[in-house]
C-alpha positions as CSV (number, residue, x, y, z in Angstrom):
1,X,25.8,54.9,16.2
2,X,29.6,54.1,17.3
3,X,31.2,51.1,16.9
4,X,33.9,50.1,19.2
5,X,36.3,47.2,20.6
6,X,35.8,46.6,24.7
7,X,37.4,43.8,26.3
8,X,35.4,40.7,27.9
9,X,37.3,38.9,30.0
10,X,36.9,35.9,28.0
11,X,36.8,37.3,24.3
12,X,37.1,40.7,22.2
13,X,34.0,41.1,20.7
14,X,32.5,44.0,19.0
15,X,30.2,46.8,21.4
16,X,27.8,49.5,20.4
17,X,28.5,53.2,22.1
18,X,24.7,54.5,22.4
19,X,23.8,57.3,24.8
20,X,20.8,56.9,27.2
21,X,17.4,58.1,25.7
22,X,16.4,59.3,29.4
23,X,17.2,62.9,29.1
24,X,18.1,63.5,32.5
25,X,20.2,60.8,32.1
26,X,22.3,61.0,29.2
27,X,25.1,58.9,30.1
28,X,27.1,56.8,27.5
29,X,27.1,53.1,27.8
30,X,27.9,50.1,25.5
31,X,25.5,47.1,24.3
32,X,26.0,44.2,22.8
33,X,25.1,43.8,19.3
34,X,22.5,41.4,20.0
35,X,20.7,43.5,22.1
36,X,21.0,47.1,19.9
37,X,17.3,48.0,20.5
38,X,18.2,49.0,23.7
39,X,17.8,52.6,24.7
40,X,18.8,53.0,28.0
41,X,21.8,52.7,30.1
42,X,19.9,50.7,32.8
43,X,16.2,49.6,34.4
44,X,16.1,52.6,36.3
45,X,16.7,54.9,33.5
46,X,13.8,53.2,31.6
47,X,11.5,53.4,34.2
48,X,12.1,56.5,35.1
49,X,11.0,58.0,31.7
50,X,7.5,56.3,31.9
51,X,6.7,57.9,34.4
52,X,6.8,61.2,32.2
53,X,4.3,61.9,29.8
54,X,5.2,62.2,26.2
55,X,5.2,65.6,25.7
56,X,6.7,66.1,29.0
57,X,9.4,64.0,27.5
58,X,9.6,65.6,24.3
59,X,9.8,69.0,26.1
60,X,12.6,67.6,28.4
61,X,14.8,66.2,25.1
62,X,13.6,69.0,22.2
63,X,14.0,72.1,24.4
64,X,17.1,73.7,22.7
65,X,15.7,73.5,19.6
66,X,13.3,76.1,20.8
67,X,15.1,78.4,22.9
68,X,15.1,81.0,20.2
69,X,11.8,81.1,19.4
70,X,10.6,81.0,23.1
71,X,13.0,84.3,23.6
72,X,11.4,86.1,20.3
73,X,8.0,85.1,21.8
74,X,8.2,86.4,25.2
75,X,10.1,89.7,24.2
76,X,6.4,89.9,21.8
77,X,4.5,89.0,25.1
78,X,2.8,86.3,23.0
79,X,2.0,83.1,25.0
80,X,3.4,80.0,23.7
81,X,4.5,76.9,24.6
82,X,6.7,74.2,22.9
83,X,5.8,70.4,22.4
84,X,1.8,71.3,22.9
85,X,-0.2,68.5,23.7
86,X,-3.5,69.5,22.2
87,X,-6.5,69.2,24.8
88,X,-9.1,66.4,24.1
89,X,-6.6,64.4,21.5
90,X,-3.2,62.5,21.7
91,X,-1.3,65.0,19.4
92,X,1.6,66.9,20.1
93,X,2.4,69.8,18.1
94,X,6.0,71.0,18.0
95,X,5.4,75.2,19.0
96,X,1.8,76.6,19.9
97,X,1.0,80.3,20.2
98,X,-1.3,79.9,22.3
99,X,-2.8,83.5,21.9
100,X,-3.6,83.2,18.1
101,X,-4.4,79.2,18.7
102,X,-2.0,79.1,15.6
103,X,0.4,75.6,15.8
104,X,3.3,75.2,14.0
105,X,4.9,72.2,12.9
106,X,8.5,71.8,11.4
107,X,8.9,68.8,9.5
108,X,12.2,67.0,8.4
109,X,12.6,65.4,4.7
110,X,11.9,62.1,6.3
111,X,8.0,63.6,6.0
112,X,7.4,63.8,2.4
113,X,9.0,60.0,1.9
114,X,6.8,58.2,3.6
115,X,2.9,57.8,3.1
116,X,1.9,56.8,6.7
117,X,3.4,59.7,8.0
118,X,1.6,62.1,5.6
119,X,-1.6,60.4,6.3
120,X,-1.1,61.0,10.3
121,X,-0.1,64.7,10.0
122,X,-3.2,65.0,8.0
123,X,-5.4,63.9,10.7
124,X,-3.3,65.7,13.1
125,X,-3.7,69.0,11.3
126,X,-7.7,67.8,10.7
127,X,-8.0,67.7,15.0
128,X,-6.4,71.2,15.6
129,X,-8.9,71.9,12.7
130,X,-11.7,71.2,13.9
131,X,-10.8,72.6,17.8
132,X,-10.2,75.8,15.7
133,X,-6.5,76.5,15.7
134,X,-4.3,77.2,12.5
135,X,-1.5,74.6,11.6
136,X,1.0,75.9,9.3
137,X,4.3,73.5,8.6
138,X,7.4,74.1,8.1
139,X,10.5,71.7,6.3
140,X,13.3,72.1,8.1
141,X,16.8,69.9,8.7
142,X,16.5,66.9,11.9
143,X,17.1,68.2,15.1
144,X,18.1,71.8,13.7
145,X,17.3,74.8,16.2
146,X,14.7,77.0,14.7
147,X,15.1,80.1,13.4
148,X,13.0,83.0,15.3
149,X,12.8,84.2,11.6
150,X,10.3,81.8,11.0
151,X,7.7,82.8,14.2
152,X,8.3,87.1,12.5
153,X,6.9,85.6,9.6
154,X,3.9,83.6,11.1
155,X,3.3,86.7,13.3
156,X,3.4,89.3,10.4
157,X,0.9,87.0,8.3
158,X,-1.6,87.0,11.6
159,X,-1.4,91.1,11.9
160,X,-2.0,91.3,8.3
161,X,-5.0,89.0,8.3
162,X,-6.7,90.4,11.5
163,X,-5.9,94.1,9.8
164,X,-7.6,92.6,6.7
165,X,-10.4,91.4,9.0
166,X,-11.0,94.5,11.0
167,X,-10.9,96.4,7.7
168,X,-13.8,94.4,6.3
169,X,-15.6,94.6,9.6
170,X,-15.4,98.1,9.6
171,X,-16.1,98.9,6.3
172,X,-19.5,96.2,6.8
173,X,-20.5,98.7,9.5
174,X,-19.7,102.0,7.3
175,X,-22.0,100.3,4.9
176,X,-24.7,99.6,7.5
177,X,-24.7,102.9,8.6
């Protein structure tokens, strides 16, 4: 957050240089110290965001982050989908592949610090659990794009596993016969 000096035509007093949190928005404005919880530039810009749902939202603001990994997955013809709001709970997950019903979430250090957010992500993870879908997490620095690097990897492990699978399956039916 900026500090600044603007002029009031009565006094010089000390303004805050935020930007809009509306996305499509975006514009820089200044507030007044007293009122520093604000987060957008004006009513309309608030009110125009609720009418988006939170992983619409999220999808709208986060999107760059996820370019990458949304190019790696589509030149692999693998389904996926970024800021997945899980059916039948209140979860979003940060990158889906929706083939392998595998999630992945990327986590920043303020994770590990605090207890209530371990405890959440634990029942988060426990939901796409019991729905059957993998969650494997990730640290990684705030707002940092992610690396494709990171998808090969979960990819790789999947095609080893279902190799692994296929190859106890097959030798169960060898057996059999």
């Amino acid at each position: 957050m900026k500090t600044f000096d603007f002029y009031q035509p009565t006094n010089l007093q000390k303004g805050i240089l935020k930007q809009c949190a509306n996305v499509s928005c975006g514009d820089w404005y200044t507030t007044n110290p007293k009122r520093e919880e604000t987060i957008f530039c004006s009513r309309s810009c608030q009110r125009a965001v609720h009418l988006l749902s939170a992983a619409e939202l999220l999808k709208k603001r986060e999107g760059e982050k996820y370019k990458d990994l949304m190019q790696l997955a589509e030149e692999l013809g693998i389904e996926c989908e970024y800021e997945y709001e899980l059916p039948g709970t209140s979860y979003i997950y940060d990158f889906a592949l929706l083939d392998y019903q595998v999630l992945l979430e990327f986590d920043g250090p303020d994770h590990a610090r605090h207890p209530k957010r371990l405890h959440r992500d634990r029942l988060k993870d426990g939901a796409a659990r019991s729905r059957g879908w993998l969650v494997f997490r990730y640290p990684t620095e705030p707002n940092a794009v992610i690396r494709p690097e990171r998808l090969l990897k979960v990819i790789h492990s999947l095609v080893l596993a279902s190799t692994l699978q296929a190859t106890q399956y097959w030798t169960k039916l060898q057996r059999a016969a």
